[in-house]
C-alpha positions as CSV (number, residue, x, y, z in Angstrom):
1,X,8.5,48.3,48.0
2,X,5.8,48.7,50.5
3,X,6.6,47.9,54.0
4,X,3.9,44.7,55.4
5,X,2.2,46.5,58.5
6,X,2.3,43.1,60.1
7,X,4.7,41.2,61.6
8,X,5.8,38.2,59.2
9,X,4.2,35.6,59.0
10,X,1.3,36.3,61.0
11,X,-0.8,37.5,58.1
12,X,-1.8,34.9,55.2
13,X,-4.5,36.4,52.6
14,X,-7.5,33.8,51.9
15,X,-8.2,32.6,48.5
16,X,-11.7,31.8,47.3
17,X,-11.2,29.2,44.7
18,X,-14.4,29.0,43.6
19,X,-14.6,32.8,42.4
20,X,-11.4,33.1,41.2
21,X,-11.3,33.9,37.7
22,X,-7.4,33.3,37.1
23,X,-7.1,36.7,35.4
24,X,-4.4,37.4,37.4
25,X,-5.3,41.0,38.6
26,X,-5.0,40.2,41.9
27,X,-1.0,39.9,41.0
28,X,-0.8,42.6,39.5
29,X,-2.4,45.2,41.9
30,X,-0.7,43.6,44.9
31,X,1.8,45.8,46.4
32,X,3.2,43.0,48.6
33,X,4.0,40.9,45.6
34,X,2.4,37.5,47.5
35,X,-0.3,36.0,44.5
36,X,0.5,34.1,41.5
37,X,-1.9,31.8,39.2
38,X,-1.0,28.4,38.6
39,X,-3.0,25.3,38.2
40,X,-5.1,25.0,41.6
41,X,-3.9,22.1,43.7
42,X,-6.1,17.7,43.7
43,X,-7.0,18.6,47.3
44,X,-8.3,22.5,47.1
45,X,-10.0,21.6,43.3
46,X,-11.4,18.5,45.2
47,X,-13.0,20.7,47.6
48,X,-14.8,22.3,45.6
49,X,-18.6,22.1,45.0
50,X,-19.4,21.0,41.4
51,X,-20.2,24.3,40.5
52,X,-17.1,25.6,41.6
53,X,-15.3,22.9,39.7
54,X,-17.1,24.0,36.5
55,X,-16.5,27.1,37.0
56,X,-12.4,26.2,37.9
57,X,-12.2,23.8,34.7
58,X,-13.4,26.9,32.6
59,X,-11.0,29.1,34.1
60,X,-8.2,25.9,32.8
61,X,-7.9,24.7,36.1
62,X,-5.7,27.4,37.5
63,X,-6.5,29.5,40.4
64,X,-4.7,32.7,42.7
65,X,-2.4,31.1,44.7
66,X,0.1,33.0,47.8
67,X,3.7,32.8,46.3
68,X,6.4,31.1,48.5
69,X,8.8,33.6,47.1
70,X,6.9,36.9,48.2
């Protein structure tokens, strides 16, 4: 594995809910091993503008998420 070129925990990637497509590509090409898809969370689908939560309901209501376990 890859070393992080940051100190841990200093670094947390961004997530745009309302363009993620679940496809899960972004776990796949990820060499840190830090993104997962799982059904977004009330608060971030909430958040959303009702586009976005179209767009999110298509997509099953999951979204790219950081891993706790990376």
């Amino acid at each position: 594995m890859t070393e992080w070129p940051a100190d841990a925990g200093k670094w947390l990637p961004l997530i745009d809910h309302g363009r993620c497509e679940a496809t899960s590509e972004c776990v796949r090409v990820c060499p840190y091993n830090v993104f997962e898809v799982r059904r977004i969370d009330a608060e971030d689908y909430a958040a959303l503008p009702l586009l976005g939560r179209l767009k999110n309901r298509v997509h099953g209501r999951r979204t790219a998420a950081v891993s706790l376990t990376a």
